[in-house]
C-alpha positions as CSV (number, residue, x, y, z in Angstrom):
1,X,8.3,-19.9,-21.5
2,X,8.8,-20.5,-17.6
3,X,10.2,-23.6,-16.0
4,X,9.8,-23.5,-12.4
5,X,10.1,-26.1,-9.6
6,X,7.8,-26.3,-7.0
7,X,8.2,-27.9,-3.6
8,X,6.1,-31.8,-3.6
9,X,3.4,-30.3,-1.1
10,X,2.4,-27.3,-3.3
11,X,2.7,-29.6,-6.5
12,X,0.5,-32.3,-5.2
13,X,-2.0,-28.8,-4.2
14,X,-2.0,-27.7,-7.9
15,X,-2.2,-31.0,-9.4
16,X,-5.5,-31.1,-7.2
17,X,-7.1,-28.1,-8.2
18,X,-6.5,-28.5,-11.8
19,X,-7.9,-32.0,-11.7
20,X,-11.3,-30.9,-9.6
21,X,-11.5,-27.7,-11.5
22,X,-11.1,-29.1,-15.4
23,X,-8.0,-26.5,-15.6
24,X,-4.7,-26.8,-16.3
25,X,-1.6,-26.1,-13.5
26,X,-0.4,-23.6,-15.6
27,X,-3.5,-21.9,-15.8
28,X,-3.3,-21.7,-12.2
29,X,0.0,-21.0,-11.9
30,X,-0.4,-17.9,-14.1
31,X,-3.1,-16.7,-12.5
32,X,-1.0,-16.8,-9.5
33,X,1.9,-14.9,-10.4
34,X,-0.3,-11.9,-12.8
35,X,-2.4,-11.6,-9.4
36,X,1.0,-11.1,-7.5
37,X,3.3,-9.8,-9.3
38,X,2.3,-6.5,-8.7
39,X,2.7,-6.9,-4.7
40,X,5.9,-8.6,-5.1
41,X,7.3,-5.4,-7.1
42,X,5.7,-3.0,-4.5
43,X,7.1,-4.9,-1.5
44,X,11.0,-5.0,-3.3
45,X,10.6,-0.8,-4.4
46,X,9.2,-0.3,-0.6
47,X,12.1,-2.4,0.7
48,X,14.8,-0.6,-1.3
49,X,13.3,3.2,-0.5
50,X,13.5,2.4,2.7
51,X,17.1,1.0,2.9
52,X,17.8,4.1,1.0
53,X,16.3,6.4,3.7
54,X,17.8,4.6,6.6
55,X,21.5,4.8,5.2
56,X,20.3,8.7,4.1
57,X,21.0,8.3,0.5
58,X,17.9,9.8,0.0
59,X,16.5,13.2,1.7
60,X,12.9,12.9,3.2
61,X,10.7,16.4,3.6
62,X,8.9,16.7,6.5
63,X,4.7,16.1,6.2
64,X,4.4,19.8,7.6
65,X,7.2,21.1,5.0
66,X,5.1,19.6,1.8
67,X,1.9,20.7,3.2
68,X,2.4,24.4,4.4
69,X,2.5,25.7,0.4
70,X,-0.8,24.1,0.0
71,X,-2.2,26.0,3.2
72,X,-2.4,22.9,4.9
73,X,-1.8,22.3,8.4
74,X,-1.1,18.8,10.5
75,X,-4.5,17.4,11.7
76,X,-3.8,16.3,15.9
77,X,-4.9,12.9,16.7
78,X,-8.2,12.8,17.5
79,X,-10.3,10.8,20.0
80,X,-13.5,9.0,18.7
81,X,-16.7,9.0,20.6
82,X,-16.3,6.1,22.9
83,X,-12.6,5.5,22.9
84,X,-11.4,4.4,26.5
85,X,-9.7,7.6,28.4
């Protein structure tokens, strides 16, 4: 069971949709956060590696260092056909 509050605007937005649609705002409203969630908790984990890099809690290897084993070398940009010199 979830409780939330929701600011008038948005509310009155649901209420809309649920009413033109024949659904319910929960119906929405779950649809909303299973379609999200998975962002949300990518962004947060992104966030957090990166203040971990930054305050170098964490070591990063080098692109060239991971791919040299694999006999991989670093591609140099390249320019596409048309691109302004």
């Amino acid at each position: 069971m979830l409780a939330i509050r929701l600011p008038e605007k948005i509310e009155k937005r649901l209420a809309r949709l649920a009413k033109q649609t024949g659904r319910t705002k929960t119906y929405y409203a779950r649809e909303a956060i299973l379609q999200h969630l998975d962002d949300l908790e990518d962004v947060y984990l992104a966030e957090k590696r990166m203040e971990a890099i930054e305050s170098r809690r964490v070591k990063t290897i080098p692109l060239e260092e991971v791919m040299r084993p694999h006999g991989l070398k670093k591609k140099s940009p390249s320019r596409k056909s048309g691109a302004i010199k």
